[in-house]
N, C-alpha and C positions, 0 to 999 in steps of 0.2 A: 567633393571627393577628397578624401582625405592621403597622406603622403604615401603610404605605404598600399594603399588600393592602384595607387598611378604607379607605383613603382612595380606592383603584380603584376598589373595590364602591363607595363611596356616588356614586361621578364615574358609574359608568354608571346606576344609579337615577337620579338627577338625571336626568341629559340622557333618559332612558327616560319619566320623567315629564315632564320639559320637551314632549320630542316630543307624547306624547299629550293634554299639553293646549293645544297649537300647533294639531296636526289639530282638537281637537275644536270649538277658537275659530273655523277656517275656516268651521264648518258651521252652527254653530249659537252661542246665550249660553251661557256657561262660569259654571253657577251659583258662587256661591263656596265652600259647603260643597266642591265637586267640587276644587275649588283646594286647598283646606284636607286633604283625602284624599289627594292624589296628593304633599303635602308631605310629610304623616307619610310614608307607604310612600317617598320618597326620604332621607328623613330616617333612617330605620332601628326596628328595634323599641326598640334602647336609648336612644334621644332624650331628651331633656329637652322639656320645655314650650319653652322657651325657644330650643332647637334646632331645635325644629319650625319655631316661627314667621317665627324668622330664614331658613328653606329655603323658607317660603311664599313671603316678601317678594323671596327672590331667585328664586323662580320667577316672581313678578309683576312684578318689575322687567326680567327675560329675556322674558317675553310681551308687557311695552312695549315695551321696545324691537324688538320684531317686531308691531310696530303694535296689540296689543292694547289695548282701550281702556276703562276703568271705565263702569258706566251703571249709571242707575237706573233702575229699573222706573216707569213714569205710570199712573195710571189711566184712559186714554184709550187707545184704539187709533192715532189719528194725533196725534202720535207715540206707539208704544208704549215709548222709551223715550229719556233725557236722557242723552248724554255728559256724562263730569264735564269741565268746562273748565277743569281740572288739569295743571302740569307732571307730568315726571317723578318728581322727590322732593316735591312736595306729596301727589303720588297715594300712594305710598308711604308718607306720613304718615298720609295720613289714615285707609287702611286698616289701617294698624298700629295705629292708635291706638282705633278704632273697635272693630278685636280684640278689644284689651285689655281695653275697656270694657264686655264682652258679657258678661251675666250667664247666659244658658243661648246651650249650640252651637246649637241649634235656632234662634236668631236671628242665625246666620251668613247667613244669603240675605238679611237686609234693610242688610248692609254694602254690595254692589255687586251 
């Protein structure tokens, strides 16, 4: 398979994942494990760790920029939940960083 045929496949997974998790932000919270899923499968099966995460961040950075917005979950119903009152690239930091920092995936939904 030659560079530019890999590079077609990964452009339409991406925007294939970007769209579905565009729709799915309209309707409802976009857990982040769910974020973390639709990266890997845009990402491809031969990814790196490090592939991946860089195709999460720019699938979260595409979702801000179409007004997606981080929160955290409250223990309260009114509000049930806090926007992060985060630029662009703080938000972007801080979930990268927060990542990194995750000792089991299983503690991916307490990032955002």
């Amino acid at each position: 398979m030659s560079s530019d045929q890999s590079d077609k496949e990964f452009s339409e997974r991406y925007k294939e994942e970007y769209r579905y998790l565009l729709e799915y932000a309209r309707v409802d919270w976009v857990i982040f494990y769910v974020v973390h899923g639709q990266a890997v499968a845009a990402a491809g099966k031969c990814a790196s760790e490090e592939q991946q995460t860089n195709v999460m961040i720019s699938l979260i950075s595409d979702l801000y920029d179409a007004g997606v917005r981080s929160i955290d979950l409250l223990p309260t119903d009114h509000p049930p939940y806090a926007v992060w009152n985060l630029n662009k690239e703080d938000t972007l930091q801080r979930i990268r960083q927060e990542f990194e920092d995750l000792e089991e995936e299983c503690d991916m939904v307490d990032i955002c």
